[in-house]
N, C-alpha and C positions, 0 to 999 in steps of 0.2 A: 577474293574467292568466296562464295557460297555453297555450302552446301545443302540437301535438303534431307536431313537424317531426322528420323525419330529415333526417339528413346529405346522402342520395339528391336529397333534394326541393332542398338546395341545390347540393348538384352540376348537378342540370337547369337551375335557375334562373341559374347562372354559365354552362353551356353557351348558353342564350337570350340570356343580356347579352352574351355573344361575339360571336355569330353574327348576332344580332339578323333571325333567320330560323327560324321552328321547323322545317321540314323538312331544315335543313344542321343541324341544332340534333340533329334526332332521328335522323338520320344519325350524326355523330360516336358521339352516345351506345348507338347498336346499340338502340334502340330506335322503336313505330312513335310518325307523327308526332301520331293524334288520342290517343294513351295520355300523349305531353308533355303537349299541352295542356290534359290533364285532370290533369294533377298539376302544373302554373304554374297553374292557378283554382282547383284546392283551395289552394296556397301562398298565392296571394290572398286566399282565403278566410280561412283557420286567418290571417293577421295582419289580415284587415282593411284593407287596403290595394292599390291598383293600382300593380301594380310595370309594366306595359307598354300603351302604348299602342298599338293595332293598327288599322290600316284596312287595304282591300285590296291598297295595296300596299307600306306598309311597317309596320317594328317599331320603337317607342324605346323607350327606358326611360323613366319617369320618373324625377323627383326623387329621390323615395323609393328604386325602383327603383336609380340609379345609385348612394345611399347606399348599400343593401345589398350589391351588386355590389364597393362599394371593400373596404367593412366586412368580409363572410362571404370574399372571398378573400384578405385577410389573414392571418383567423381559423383559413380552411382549413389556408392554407399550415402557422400554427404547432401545429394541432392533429396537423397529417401529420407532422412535428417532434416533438413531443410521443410520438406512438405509436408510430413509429420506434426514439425515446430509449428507448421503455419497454421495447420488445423487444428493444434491444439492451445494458440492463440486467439484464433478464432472462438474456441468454446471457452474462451475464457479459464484456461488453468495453466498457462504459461507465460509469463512477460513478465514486467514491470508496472507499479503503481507507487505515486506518488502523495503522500500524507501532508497532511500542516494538521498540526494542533496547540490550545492553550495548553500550559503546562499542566492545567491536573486533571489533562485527558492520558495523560503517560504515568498516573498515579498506579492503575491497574487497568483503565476501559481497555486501553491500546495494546498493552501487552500479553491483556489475556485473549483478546482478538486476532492478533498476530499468530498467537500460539495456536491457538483451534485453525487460523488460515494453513500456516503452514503443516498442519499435522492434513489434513485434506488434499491441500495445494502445494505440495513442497516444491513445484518450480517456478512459482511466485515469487518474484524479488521485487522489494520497497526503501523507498526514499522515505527518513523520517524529517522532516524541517517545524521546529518550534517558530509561532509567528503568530501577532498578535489578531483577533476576528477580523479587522478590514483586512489585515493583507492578506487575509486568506480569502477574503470573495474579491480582491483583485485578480489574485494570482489562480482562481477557479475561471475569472469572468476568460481570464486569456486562457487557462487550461494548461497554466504551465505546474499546477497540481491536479487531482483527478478527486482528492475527498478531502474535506478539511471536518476540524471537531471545535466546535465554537459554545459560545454562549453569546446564544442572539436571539429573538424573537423574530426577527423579522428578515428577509432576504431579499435582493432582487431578483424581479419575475424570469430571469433568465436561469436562478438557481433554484434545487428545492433544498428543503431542509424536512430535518427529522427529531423530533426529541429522542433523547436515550435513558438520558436519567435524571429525577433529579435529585438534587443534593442540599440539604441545610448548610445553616452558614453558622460559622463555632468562632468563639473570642480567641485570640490569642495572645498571652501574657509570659512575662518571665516566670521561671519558675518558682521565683521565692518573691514572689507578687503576694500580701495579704487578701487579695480575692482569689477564691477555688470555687470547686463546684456546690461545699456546700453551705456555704454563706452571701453566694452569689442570688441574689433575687431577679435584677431588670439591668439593662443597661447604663440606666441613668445614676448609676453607682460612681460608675467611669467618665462622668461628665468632665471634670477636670483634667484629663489624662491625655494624653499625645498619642494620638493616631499615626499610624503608618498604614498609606492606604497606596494600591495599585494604582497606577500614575492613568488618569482619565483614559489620556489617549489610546492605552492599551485596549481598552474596552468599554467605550462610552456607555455603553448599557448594564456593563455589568459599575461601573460606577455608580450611574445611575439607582441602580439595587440597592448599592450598600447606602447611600445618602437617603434613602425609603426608609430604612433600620433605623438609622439615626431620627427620622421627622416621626415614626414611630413612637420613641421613647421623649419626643420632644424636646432635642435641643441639635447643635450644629457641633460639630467634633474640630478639637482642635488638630490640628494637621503639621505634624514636625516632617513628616517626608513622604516622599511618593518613590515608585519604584515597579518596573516591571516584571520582576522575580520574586517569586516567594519563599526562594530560599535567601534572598537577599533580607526583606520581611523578616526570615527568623534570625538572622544573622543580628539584626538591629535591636529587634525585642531581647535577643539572650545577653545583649549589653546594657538594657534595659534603658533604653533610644526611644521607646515606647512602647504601645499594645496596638492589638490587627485585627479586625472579622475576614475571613475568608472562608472560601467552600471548606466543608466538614472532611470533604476525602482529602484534602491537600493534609492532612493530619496523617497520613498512613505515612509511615517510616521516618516521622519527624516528631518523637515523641520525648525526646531523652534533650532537650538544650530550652523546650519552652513548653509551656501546658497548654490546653483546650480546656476548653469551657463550650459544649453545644449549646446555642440560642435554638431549642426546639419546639420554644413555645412562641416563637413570632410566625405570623405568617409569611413572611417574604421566604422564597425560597431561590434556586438558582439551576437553569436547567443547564445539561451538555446537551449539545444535538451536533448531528453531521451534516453537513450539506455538500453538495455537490451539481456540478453544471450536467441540465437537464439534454443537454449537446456531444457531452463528452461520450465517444462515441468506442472508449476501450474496452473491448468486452469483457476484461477483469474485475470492472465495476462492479457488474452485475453480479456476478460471487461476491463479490466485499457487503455488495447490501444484502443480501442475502442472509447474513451473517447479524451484519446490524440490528435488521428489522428481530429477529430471531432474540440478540441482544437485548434489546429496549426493553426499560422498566417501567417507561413512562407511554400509557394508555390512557 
């Protein structure tokens, strides 16, 4: 069975189970009242059914009738819901987005961004996944995320990227280490000492960084373990397992089980940047960089 009903035909038909009067009926709707009544008998018609009983001087619904009535202004309601949702997916301030970041992008970048997001956007909802820079321009190339937060220089030409900030890199020692901040001069102090350093694979670049530090102060760092986490890193050092360089913000809320020491007189430094696939086509992007570029410390 087909029917051929507009939405229109049931707007009228909800205006008459209102009103239960076609002239107040035809009134509210700005339209006149024998053009209602021929579009309530074709609705009658096209279902086959008597949605109103009429004599001269009143209107009911039927049975049927008051079915339809409960039914179609349900339906209405979630359909207006519905189109709503869709337009304001479209403009990008309702849906879902998807994150990947290194861990000491969840230091403060991400969650003072989140915050300002949702204070704007509050029907925003995001997925957070920690994962190390390749998987996340894997998981961008297919778009099974929407924006990742790396440390990388370089992208493929399919994604862009963005710096955000950068960030110096700070020793890490037990706390009852005879080197502090101020008897510390150069690195070459700690020639002898066992590194614990983020496991290559993690982030061949940012490896790359720290191994620059070391040809710096000229010499090659002994290496007791590797490790993808840096709270794993501080877990080691506070057994005193050995000492770590790592980014300066990775120090926020991790102050009381091992000390810092900032190297802010070397030039290496370490940026964050965002990237994201220049394809992805969610219009909640476009608010999230929005946001970003807004962010960036790094000009």
């Amino acid at each position: 069975m087909s029917y051929q009903i507009e939405i229109r035909h049931l707007n009228y038909f909800l205006a008459v189970a209102e009103e239960l009067h076609f002239r107040k009926a035809a009134d509210k709707l700005f339209i006149s009242q024998p053009g209602l009544s021929r579009q309530i008998k074709q609705l009658e018609a096209d279902l086959g059914v008597a949605l109103f009983e009429r004599n001269n001087r009143n209107v009911t619904l039927t049975k049927a009738g008051e079915y339809l009535q409960k039914e179609v202004g349900k339906h209405l309601r979630m359909l207006d819901t519905i189109l709503n949702t869709t337009k304001r997916i479209n403009d990008g301030v309702e849906g879902n987005l998807n994150f990947g970041y290194v861990g000491s992008a969840m230091q403060y970048i991400i969650p003072e961004l989140l915050v300002q997001i949702r204070n704007e956007y509050p029907n925003i909802h995001f997925s957070l996944k920690e994962m190390d820079n390749q998987k996340q321009v894997d998981n961008l190339q297919m778009q099974e995320i929407d924006i990742g937060f790396v440390r990388l220089e370089r992208v493929p030409n399919d994604l862009e990227i963005t710096p955000i900030e950068e960030d110096t890199f700070s020793l890490v020692l037990p706390v009852n280490h005879a080197i502090n901040s101020e008897n510390f001069t150069d690195l070459s102090q700690l020639r002898s000492e066992s590194f614990i350093m983020f496991d290559p694979s993690y982030s061949p670049n940012y490896y790359q960084k720290i191994m620059q530090i070391f040809d710096y102060w000229g010499f090659t760092p002994i290496v007791s373990h590797r490790t993808v986490h840096a709270s794993s890193i501080y877990k080691l050092i506070e057994h005193n397992f050995g000492i770590s360089i790592v980014p300066s913000s990775l120090q926020i809320g991790n102050t009381n089980s091992v000390k810092f020491i900032e190297l802010k007189h070397i030039p290496q430094r370490t940026t964050l940047s965002a990237i994201w696939n220049k394809n992805n086509s969610n219009p909640i992007l476009a608010k999230i960089l929005e946001f970003i570029f807004e962010k960036s410390k790094v000009k």
